[in-house]
Structure formats: C-alpha cells, structure tokens
C-alpha positions as CSV (number, residue, x, y, z in Angstrom):
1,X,0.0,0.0,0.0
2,X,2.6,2.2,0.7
3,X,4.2,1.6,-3.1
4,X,4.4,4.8,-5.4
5,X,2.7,5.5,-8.1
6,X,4.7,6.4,-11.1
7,X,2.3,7.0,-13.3
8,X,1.8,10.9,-14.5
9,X,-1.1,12.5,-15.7
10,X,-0.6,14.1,-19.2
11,X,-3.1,16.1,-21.4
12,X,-5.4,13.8,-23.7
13,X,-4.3,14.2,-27.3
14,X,-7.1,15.8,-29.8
15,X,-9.1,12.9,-31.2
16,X,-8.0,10.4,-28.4
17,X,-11.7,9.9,-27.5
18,X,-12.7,9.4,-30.9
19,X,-10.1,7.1,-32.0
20,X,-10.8,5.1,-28.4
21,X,-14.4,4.4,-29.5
22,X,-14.2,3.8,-32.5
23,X,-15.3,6.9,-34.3
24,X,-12.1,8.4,-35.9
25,X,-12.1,8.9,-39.1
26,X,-9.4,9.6,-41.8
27,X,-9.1,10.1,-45.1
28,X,-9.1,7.1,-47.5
29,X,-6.6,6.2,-50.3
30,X,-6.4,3.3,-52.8
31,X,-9.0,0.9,-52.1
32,X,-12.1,1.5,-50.0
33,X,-14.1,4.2,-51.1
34,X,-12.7,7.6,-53.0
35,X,-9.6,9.8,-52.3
36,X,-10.8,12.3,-49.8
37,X,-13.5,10.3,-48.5
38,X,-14.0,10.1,-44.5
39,X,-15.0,7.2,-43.3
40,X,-14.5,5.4,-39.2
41,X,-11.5,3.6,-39.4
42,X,-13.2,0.8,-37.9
43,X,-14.7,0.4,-41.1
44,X,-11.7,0.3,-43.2
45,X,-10.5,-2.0,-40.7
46,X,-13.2,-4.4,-40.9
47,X,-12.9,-4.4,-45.0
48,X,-9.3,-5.3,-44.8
49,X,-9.8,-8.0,-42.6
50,X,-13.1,-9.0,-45.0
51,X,-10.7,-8.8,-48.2
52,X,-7.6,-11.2,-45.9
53,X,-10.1,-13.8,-45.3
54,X,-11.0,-13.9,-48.8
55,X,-7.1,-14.1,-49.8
56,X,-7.0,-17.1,-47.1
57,X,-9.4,-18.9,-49.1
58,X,-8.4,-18.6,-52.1
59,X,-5.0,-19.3,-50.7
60,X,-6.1,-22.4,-49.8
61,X,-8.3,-23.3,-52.6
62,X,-5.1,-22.7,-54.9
63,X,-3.0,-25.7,-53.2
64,X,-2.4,-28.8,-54.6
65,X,-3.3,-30.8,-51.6
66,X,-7.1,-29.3,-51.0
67,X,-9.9,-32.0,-51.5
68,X,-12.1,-29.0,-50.0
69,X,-10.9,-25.8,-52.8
70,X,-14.8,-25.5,-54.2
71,X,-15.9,-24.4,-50.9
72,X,-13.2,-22.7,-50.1
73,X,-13.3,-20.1,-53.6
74,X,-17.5,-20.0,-52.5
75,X,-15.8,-18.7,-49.2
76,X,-13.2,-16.5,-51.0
77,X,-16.2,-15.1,-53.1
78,X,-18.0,-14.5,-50.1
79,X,-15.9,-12.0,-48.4
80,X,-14.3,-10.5,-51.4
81,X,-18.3,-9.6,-52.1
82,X,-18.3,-8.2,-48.8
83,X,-15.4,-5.7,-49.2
84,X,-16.4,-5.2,-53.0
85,X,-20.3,-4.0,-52.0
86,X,-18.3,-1.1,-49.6
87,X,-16.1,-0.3,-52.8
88,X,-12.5,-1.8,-51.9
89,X,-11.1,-2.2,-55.4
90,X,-8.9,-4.6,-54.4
91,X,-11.9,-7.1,-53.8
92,X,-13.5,-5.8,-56.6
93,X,-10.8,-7.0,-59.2
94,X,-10.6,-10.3,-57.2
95,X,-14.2,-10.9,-57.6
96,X,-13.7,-10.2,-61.5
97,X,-10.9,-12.4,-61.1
98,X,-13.6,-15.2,-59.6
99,X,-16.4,-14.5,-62.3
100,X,-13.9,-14.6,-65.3
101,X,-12.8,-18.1,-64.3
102,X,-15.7,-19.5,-62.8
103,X,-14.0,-19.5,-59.1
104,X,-16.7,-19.9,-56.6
105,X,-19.1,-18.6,-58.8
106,X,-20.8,-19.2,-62.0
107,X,-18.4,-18.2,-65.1
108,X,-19.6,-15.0,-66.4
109,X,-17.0,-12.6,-68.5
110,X,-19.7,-9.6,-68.3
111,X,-20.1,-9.7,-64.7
112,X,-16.4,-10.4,-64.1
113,X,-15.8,-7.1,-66.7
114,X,-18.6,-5.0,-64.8
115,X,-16.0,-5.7,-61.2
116,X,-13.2,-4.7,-63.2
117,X,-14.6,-1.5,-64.5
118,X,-15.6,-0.8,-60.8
119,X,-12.2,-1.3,-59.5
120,X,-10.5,-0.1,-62.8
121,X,-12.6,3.3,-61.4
122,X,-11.4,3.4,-58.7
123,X,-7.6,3.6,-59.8
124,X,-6.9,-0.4,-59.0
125,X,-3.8,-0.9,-61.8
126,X,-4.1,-4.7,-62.2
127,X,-7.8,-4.2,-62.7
128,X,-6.6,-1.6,-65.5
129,X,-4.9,-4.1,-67.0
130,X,-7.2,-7.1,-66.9
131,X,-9.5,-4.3,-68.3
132,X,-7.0,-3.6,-71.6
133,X,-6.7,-7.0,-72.1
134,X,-10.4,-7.9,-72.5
135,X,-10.7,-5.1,-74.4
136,X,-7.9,-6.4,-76.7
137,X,-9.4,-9.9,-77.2
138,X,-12.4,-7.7,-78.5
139,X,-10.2,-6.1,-80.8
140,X,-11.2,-2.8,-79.3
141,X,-8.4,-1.5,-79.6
142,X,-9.0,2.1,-78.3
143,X,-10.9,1.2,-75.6
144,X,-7.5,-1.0,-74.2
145,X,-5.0,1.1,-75.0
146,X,-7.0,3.8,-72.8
147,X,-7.0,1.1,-69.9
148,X,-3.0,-0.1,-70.6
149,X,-2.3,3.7,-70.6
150,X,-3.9,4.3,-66.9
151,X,-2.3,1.2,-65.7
152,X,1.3,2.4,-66.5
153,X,0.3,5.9,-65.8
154,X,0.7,4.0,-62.0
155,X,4.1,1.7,-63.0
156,X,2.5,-1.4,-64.0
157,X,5.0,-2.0,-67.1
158,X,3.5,-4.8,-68.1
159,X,1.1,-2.6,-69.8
160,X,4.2,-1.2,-71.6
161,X,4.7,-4.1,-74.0
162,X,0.4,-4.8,-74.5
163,X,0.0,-1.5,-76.1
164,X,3.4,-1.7,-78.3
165,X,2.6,-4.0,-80.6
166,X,3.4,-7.2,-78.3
167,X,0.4,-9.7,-77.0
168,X,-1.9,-9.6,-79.8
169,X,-2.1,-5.6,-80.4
170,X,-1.5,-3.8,-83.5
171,X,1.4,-2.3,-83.5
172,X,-0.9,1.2,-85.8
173,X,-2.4,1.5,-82.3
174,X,-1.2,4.8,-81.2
175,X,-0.3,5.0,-77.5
C-alpha cells in the first residue's frame, strides 16, 4: 500500500476519444471508397480483414493438396463480395478475377468485366490491366490502349509491352 505510483497524468491528445471508441475517421486512399473520403477507421479495418479472409481462401483453394478448394473459392467469393459491395477495389478485381474463371461462382466474362470496371474506377492498376486485355481480345483497340495507358500511368509496365505492338495488339495503335 505504501508503493508509489509512477504514473503521471498528461493532457489527452485531440481525437484520443474518438479514435478510443471507434469513431475516428481519416481520409481514405487506394481501395475502400474515394480519395478524400472520411470514413471510421473501424470500417476500413473491418474491409481489410473481409478482403484477408478472402485471400485465405483462395490461398487455400489454390493448393495442390485441398480436397475441400470448391468451398473454399465460394468462401473467398463470399468475403471479397463483402469488401467489393463497400467499394474496396482490391476485392472488386478479385471478384472479376472469380467470375472470369468461374471461381466460386458461375463463369460469367460480363459480370467479371462490370467488377473490373468498378475497381478499374477506382484507380486499381491490375484491374486496368485485366480491363486492356479484354478489351484487346475484342479487338477494341482504343478502348484497351486507354486502360493499358492508366495502368502504366501507376508503374504497371506490363502494360508497356500490350499497347506496343506485343500480345496480340497492332502495332498502328497509337499510344
């Protein structure tokens, strides 16, 4: 009883109340929602976690050894549908990803094209790219060189060698 206390009190940083309950917001970048956006970084935390589960079952699905990887991309779908409804473009691309192969889902190239766009939207380079290359199997070859061109714009240089001439584009495309 006689111990002493070493503890001091100190001033409560601006926004400590908010950030303890929950509440703090911040702006949001490359993912979930647009630049600028506020949203409770609860939230964002909560999509991350949504989009990780999803990576863990389609992590697991991927191995050689699953007798279970059916249910497990239905899983993946699952969350990645969960981050992808509160616009995280990573999700968004994955569930393209799912639809364009048939992962967990039915096949189905326009749905998997209309999560593209979405993330493609939202500034999400690889879905730029998956975005240039369907539109190069349609031999729309504006509409892809406009999507390559975004997706370098942000260092994917992949996208470099689609729109010279390389993987099945002209090389009279003008870039």
């Amino acid at each position: 009883m006689g111990e002493k206390n070493n503890f001091a009190l100190v001033p409560r940083p601006p926004g400590a109340l908010e950030k303890a309950s929950g509440r703090e917001t911040h702006p949001v970048r490359h993912g979930c929602g647009h630049a600028g956006t506020l949203i409770p970084e609860r939230v964002n935390a909560e999509t991350e976690g949504w989009v990780e589960k999803g990576n863990s079952y389609f992590d697991s699905a991927t191995r050689d050894d699953n007798s279970n990887s059916k249910s497990d991309y239905i899983e993946a779908v699952k969350w990645y549908r969960k981050a992808a409804e509160r616009k995280h473009a990573k999700a968004q691309c994955f569930l393209g990803i799912c639809y364009k192969s048939g992962w967990g889902v039915v096949e189905d190239e326009g749905e998997a094209v209309r999560w593209y766009h979405k993330a493609a939207e939202s500034g999400y380079a690889d879905a730029q790219r998956y975005l240039g290359d369907f539109y190069r199997d349609q031999e729309d070859y504006v509409e892809a060189v406009k999507w390559y061109r975004k997706a370098a714009e942000q260092g994917d240089f992949s996208c470099q060698d689609r729109k010279s001439g390389s993987a099945g584009m002209p090389r009279t495309i003008a870039y």
